[in-house]
LOMIRO-539499 format. One record per residue: x, y, z of N, C-alpha, C, O in turn. Coordinates in pm, whole numbers, plus 32768, in hexadecimal, padded with zeros to 4 digits. Example, Ala and Ser with C-alpha at 12.3 -4.5 7.8 and 13.67 -1.06 7.14 Angstrom:
85277DC7830C84CE7E3E830C85287EB6830C85907EB4834E 85057F1F82C485577F9682CA850A80038313853D80728324 
% end
This chain:
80557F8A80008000800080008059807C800080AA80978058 803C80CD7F828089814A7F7E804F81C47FE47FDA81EA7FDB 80A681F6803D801B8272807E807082E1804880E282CE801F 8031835A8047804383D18012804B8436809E7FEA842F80EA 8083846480AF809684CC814D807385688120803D85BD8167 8099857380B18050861F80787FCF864C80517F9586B58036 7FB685BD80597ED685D080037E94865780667EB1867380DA 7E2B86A180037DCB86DE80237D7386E37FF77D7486F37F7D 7CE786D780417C6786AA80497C1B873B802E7C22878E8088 7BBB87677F8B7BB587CF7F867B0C87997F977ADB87457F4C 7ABC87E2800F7A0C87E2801C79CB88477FF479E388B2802D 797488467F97791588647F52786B887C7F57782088717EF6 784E88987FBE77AF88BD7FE7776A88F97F6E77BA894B7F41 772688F87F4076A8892C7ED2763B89097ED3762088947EEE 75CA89787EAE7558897D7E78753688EE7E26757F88C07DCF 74B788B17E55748988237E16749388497D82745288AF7D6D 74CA881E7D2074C588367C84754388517C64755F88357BF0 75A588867CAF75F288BB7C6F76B2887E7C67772388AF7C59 7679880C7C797706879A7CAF770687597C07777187517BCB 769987367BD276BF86E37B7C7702872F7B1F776386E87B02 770C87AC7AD0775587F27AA377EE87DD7AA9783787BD7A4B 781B87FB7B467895880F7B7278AD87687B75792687527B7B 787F87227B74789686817B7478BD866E7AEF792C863A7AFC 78A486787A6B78AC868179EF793F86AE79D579A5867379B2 7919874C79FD79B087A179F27A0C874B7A237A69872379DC 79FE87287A997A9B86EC7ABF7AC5865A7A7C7B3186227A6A 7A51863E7A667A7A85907A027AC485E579817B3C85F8796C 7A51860F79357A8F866178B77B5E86A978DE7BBF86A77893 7B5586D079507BDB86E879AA7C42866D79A67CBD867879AA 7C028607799E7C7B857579B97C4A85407A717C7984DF7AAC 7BF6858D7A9C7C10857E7B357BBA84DD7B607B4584B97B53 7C2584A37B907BAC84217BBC7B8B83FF7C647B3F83A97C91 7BF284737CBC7BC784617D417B6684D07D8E7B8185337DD1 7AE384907D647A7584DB7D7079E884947DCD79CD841D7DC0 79BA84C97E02797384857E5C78E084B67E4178ED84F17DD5 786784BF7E6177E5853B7E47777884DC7E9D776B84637E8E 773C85227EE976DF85177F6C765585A27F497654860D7F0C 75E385487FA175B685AD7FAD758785C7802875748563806C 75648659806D7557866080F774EC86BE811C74AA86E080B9 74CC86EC817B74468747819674A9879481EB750E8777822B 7460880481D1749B888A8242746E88DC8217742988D181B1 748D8985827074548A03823174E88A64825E754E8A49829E 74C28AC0822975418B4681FD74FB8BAB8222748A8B95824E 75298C2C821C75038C9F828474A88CC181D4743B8CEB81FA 74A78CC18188748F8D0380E373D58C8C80DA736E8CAA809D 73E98C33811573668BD7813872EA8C42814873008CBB813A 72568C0A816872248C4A818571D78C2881F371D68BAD81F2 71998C4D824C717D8C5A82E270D98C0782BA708B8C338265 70C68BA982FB703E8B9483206FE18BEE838570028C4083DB 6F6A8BC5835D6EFE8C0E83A66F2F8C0B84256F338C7D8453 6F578BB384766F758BA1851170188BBA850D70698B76854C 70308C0B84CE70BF8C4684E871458C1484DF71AE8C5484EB 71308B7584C271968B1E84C271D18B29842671758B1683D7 72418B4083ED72728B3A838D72578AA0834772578A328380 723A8AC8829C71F98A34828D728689E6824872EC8A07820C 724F897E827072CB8916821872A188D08195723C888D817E 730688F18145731388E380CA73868843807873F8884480A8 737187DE801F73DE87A77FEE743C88007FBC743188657F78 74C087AE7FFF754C87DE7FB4758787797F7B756587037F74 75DE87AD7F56764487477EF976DE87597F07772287BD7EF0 770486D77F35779186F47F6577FA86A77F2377F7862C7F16 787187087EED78B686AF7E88793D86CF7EB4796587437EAE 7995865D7EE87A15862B7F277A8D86367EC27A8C85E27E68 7AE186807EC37B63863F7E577BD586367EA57BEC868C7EFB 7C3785B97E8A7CA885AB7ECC7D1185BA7E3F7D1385907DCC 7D6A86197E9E7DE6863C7E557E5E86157E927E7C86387F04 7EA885C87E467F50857C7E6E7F8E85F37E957FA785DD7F0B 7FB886647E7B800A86EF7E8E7FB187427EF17F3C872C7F10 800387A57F1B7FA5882B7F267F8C88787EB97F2088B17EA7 7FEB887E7E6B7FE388C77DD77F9F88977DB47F4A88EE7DA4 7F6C882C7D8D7F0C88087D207E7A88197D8D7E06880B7D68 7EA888397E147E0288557E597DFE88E37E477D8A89087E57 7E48893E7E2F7E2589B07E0E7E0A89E87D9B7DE28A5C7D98 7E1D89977D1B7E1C89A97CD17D7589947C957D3B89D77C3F 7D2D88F07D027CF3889C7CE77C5C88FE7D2C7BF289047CEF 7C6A89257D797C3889977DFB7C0D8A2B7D907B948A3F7D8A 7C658A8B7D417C4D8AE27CD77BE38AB47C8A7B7C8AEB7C65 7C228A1B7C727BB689F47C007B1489DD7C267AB48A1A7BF7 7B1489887C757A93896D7CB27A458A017CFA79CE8A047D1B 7A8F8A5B7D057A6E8AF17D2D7A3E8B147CC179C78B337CB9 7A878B177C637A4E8B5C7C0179A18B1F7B9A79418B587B65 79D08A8F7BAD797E8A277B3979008A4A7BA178948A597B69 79018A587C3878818A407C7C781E8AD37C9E77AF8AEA7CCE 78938B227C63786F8BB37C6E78548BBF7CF677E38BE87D0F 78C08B9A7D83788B8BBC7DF778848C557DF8781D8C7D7E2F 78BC8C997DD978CF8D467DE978548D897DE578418DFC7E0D 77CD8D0E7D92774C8D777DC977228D4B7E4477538CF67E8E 76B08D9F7E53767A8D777F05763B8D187ED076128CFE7E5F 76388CD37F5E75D98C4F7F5475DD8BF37F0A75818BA17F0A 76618BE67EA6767E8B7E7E7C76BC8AE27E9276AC8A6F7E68 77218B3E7F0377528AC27F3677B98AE37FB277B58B547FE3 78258A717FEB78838A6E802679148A477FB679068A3A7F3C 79958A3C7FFB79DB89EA7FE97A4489F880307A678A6A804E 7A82899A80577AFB898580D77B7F893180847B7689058011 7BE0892880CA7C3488CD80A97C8F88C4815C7CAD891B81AD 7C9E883E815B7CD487D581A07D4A879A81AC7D5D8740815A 7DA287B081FA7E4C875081E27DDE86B782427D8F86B282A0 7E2F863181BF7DFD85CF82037E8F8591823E7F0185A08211 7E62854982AB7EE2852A82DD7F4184C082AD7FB884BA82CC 7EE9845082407F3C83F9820E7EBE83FA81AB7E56843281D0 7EC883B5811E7E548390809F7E928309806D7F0A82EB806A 7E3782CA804C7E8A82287FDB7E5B82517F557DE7827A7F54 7E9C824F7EE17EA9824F7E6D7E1E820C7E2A7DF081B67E75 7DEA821A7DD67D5781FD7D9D7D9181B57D277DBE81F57CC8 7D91812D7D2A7D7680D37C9D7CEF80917C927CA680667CEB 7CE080927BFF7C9C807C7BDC7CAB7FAC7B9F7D167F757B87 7C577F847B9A7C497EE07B787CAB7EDC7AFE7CA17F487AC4 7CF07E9F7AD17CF07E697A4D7CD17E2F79E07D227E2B7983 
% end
């Protein structure tokens, strides 16, 4: 087992609809360490129910692991840009030092 000690784990929160796009992009990218979930929650940009409780909405959460930091910052721009977090209420995104990763093969 090869482990990798530099990987970073870039997370991706979004609006229900708007993962499969950026899922595309990054295949179309070459990228194959990709993960996609979906989850319930709400954001301050949400809107408030009658009884005051902020309502919860599906999200969509899409994982990428990067062998480098360079290629997580590089990987991080991209997914910034492809997911258009920079408007409101579109989304999150984080990145992660993981403490060890194993290499992803695929079957033969």
């Amino acid at each position: 087992m090869e482990k990798i000690n530099q990987a970073k784990l870039i997370t991706c929160i979004l609006r229900k609809g708007k993962a499969i796009s950026l899922l595309e992009a990054l295949n179309e990218r070459g990228e194959k360490k990709i993960n996609f979930a979906f989850a319930r929650g709400s954001d301050l940009h949400d809107p408030v129910t009658a009884s005051g409780k902020l309502k919860e909405d599906e999200k969509e959460i899409v994982t990428i692991v990067a062998d480098t930091a360079e290629e997580g910052e590089e990987l991080f721009d991209f997914v910034y840009q492809q997911a258009d977090i920079g408007a409101p209420g579109s989304g999150l995104i984080y990145m992660t030092s993981l403490g060890y990763s194993t290499t992803y093969q695929t079957e033969s």
